[in-house]
C-alpha positions as CSV (number, residue, x, y, z in Angstrom):
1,X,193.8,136.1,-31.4
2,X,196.6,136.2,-28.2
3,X,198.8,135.8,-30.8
4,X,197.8,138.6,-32.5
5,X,197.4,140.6,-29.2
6,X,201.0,140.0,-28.1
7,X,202.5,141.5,-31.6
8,X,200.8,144.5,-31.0
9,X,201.6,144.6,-27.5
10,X,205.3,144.3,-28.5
11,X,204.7,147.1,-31.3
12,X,203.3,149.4,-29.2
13,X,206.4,149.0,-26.4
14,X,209.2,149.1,-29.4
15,X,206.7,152.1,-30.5
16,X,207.1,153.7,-27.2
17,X,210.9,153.2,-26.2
18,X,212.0,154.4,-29.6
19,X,209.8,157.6,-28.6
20,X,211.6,157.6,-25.0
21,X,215.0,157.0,-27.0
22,X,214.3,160.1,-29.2
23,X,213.5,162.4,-26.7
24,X,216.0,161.5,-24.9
25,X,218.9,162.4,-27.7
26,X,216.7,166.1,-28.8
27,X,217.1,166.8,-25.1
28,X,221.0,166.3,-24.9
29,X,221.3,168.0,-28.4
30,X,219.0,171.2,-26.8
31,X,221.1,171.2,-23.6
32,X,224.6,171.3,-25.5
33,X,226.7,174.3,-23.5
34,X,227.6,177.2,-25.3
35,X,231.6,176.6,-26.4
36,X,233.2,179.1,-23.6
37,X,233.9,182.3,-23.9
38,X,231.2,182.9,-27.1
39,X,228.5,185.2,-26.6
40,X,224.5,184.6,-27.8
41,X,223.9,185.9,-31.1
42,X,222.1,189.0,-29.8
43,X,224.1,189.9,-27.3
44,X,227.4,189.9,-29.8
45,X,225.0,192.0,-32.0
46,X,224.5,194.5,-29.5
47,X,228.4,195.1,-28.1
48,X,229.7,195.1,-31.8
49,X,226.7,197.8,-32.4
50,X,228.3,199.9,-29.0
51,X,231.6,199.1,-30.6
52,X,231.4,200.6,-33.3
53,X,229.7,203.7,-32.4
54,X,232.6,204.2,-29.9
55,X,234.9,204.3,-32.3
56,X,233.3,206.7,-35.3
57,X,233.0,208.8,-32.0
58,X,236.5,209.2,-31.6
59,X,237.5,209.4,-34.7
60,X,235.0,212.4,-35.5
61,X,236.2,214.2,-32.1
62,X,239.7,213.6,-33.6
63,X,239.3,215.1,-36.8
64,X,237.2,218.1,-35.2
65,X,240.3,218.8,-33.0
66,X,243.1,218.4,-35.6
67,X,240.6,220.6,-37.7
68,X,240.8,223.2,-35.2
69,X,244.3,222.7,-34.1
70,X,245.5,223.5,-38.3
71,X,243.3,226.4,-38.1
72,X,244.6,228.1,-34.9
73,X,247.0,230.6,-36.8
74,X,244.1,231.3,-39.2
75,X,244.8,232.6,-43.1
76,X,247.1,235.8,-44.0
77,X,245.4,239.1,-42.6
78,X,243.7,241.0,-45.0
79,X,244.0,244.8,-45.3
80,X,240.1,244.7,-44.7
81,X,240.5,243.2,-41.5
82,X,243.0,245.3,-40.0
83,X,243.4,249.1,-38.3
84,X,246.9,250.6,-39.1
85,X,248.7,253.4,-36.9
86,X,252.2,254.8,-36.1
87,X,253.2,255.7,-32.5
88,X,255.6,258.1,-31.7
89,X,259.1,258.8,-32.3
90,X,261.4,256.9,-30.9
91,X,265.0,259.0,-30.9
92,X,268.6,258.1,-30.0
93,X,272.2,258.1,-31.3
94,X,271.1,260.2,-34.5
95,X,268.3,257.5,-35.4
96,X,264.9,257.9,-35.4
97,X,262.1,255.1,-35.0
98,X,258.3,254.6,-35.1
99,X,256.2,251.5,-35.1
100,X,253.8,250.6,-37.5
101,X,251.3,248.7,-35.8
102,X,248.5,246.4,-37.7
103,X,245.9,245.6,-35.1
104,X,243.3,242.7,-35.7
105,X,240.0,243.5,-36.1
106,X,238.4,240.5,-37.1
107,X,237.3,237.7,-35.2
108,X,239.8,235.1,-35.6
109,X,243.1,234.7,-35.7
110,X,245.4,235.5,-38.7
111,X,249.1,235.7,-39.8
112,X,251.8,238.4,-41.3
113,X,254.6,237.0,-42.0
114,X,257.5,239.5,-43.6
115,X,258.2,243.1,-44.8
116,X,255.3,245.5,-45.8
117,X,255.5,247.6,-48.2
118,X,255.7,251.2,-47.0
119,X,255.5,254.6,-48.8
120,X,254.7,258.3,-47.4
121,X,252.1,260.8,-48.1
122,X,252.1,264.1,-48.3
123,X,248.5,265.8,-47.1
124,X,246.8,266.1,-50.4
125,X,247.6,262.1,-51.2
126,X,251.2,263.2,-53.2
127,X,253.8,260.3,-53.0
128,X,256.7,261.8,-50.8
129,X,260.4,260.2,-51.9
130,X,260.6,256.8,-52.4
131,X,259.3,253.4,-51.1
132,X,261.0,252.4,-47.9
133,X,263.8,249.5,-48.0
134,X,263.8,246.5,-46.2
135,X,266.3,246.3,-43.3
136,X,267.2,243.2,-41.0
137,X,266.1,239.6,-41.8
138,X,262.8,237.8,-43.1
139,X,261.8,237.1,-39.7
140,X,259.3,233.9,-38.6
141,X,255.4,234.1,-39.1
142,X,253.4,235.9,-36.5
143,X,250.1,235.0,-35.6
144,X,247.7,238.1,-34.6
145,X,244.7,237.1,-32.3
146,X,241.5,239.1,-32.6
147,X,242.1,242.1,-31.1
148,X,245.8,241.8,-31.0
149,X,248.9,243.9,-32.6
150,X,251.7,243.1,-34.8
151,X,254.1,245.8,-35.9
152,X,257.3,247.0,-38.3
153,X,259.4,249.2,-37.4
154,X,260.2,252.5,-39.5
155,X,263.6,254.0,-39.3
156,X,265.6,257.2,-40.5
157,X,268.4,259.3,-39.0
158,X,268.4,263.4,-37.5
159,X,268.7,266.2,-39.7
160,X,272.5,267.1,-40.0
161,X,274.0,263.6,-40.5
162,X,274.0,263.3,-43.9
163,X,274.8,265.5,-46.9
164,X,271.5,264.8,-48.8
165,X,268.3,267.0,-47.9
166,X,265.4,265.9,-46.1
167,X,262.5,265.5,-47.4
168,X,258.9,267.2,-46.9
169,X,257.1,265.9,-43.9
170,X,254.8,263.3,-44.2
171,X,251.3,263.5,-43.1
172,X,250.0,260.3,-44.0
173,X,251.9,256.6,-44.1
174,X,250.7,253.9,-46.4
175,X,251.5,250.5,-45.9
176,X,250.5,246.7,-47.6
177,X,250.2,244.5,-45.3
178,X,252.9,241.6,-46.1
179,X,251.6,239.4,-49.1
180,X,248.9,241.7,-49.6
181,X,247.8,243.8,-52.4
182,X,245.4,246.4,-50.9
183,X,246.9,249.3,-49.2
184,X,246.1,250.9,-45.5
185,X,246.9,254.7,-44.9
186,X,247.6,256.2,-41.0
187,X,248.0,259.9,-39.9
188,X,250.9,260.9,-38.7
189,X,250.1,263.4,-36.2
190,X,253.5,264.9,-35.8
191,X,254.3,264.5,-39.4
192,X,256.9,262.0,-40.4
193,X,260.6,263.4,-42.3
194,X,262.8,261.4,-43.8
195,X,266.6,263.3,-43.8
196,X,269.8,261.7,-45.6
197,X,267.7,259.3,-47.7
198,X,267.4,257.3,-44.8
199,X,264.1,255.6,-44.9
200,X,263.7,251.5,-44.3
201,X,261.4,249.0,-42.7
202,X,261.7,245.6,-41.1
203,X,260.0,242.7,-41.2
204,X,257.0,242.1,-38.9
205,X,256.9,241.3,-35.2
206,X,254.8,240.2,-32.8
207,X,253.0,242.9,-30.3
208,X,252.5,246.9,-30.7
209,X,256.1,247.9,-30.1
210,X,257.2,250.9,-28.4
């Protein structure tokens, strides 16, 4: 019966220090450090989460900026969106000017960019002479902002200076704006006269003129 007793005895120790012994290694295997400079799971989670936000943020404050940066200049004006005059005569040396003005009337920028077409009226809507001829060069694109004013100028020369008559006095100018296809009309208060056949327009510039 002791004999009995002992081998349990020494069970129950070897029982017990293999217990001690395995505790021991789950508690250095829980206690490992973190290899340095790598975050917890979570905590990765969360900054890639912020980092990525950050970024789509920029990029879609990017693309609205270069969105509105290509748009600054806006399309080609449209006949519908403008108000046409002519302002007064300009005279000197034999010539004589005026300045037709296209004035924005929308709401956003837009661009001319060349000659207009140009013909006169007589009251009663009759075509007077022939179309005005482009003088000077292409010019660059102007941008009109809402409200603004681009303008051609008109030219002919005094009575007297040329052999070939004048003709009847315009009351009415009708223009296409460059690269358009509808047609604007303006009164010409003072009536308009081409003499010596003399009758041209260049290409548009920025502001109202003279």
């Amino acid at each position: 019966m002791s004999h009995i007793t002992l081998t349990n005895r020494g069970k129950v120790v070897v029982a017990t220090m293999a217990a001690v012994a395995a505790m021991g290694v789950t508690a250095c295997q829980g206690s490992e450090p973190e290899p340095e400079g790598k975050a917890p799971a979570a905590a990765a989670s969360q900054n890639g989460d912020a980092a990525t936000g950050s970024a789509t943020g920029s990029a879609t404050g990017g693309e609205e900026i270069g969105s509105k940066a290509g748009s600054a200049g806006g399309g080609r004006c449209e006949s519908s969106s403008m108000s046409l005059r002519v302002g007064n005569a300009d005279i000197g040396a034999g010539n004589i000017r005026y300045a037709l003005v296209f004035t924005n009337k929308g709401k956003s920028a837009c661009t001319l960019n060349g000659f207009p077409g140009v013909s006169l009226l007589a009251r009663d809507g009759q075509t007077i002479g022939k179309a005005a001829e482009r003088e000077g060069a292409m010019g660059k694109p102007v941008t009109v902002a809402a409200g603004g004013s681009a303008h051609a100028v008109l030219h002919t020369i005094n009575d007297g200076l040329s052999d070939k008559p004048c003709w009847k006095s315009a009351s009415l100018v009708k223009a296409y704006p460059p690269g358009s296809k509808e047609a604007m009309t303006a009164r010409v208060s003072s009536g308009l006269r081409v003499c010596g056949d003399e009758f041209t327009v260049t290409a548009v510039a920025a502001g109202a003129g003279a």
